[in-house]
C-alpha positions in Angstrom: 47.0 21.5 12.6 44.6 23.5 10.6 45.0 23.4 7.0 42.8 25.9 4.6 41.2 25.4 1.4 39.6 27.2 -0.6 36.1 25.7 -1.6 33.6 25.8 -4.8 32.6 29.5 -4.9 35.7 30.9 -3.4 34.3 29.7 0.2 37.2 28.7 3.1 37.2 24.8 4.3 39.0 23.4 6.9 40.7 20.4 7.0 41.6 19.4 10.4 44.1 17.0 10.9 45.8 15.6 14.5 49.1 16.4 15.4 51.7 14.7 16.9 48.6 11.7 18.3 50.2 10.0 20.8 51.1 6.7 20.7 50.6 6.5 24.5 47.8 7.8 26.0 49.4 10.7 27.9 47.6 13.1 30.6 46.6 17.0 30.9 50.1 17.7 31.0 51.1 15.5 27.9 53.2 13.2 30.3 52.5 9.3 29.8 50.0 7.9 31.7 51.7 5.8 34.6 49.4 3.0 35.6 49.2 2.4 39.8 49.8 6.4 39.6 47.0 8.7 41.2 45.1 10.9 38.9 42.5 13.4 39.3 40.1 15.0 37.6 36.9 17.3 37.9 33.1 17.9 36.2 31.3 20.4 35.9 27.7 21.3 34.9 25.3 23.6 36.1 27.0 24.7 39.3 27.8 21.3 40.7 31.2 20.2 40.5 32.3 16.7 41.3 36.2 16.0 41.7 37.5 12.7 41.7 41.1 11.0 42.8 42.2 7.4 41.9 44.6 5.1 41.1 44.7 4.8 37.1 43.8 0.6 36.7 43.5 0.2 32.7 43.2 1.7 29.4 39.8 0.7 27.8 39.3 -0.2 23.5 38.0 3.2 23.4 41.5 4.5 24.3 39.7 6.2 28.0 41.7 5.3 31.2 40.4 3.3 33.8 40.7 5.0 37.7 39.9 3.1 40.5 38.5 6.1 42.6 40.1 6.8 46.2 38.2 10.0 46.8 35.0 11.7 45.6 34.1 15.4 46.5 31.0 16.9 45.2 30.3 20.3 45.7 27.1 23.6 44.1 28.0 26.6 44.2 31.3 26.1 45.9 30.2 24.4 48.8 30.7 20.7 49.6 28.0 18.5 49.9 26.5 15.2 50.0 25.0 13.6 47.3 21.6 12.0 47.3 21.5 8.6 47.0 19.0 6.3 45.8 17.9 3.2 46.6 20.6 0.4 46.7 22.9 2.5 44.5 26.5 2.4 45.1 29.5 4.3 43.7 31.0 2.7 40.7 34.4 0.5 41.3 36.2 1.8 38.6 35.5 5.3 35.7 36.4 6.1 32.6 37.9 9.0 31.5 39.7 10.7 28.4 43.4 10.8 29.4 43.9 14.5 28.2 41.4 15.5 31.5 43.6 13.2 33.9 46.1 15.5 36.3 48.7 13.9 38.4 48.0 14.3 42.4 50.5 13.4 44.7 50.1 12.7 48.1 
């Protein structure tokens, strides 16, 4: 909710307050996040896209939801690709993400 007020010199100011937070994090869809459910979600920047499926594991301190990841799919420019890796780098185990970006995937 968006509440206006009017400022020194007649100028507007705009208080922003949250709405109905949840007390559960909840996903894209504002259902509650079901932990040992599959989730997806997908980045973008600059033409590459990456989308990634798990299994949600944990909520973190910071209130971001842990996904043990099951599939990654990286793609430019709409075509699927391989990433390069480097070195001894390996996937991470688990990511975080902001619950509101999590959509459910069934199988």
């Amino acid at each position: 909710m968006i509440s206006t007020v009017i400022g020194p010199g007649g100028s507007t100011v705009y208080d922003w307050k949250m709405v109905n937070t949840p007390k559960e994090p909840t996903d894209a869809l504002a259902k509650p996040i079901v932990f040992g459910q599959r989730y997806g979600y997908s980045v973008s920047q600059s033409s590459r896209i990456e989308v990634v499926v798990g299994i949600a594991v944990k909520i973190t301190p910071s209130g971001k939801i842990s996904l043990a990841p099951e599939s990654r799919r990286h793609f430019l420019y709409g075509e699927e690709y391989v990433p390069t890796v480097f070195g001894d780098e390996k996937p991470a185990k688990t990511v975080t993400v902001h619950p509101c970006h999590l959509f459910p995937v069934s199988t």
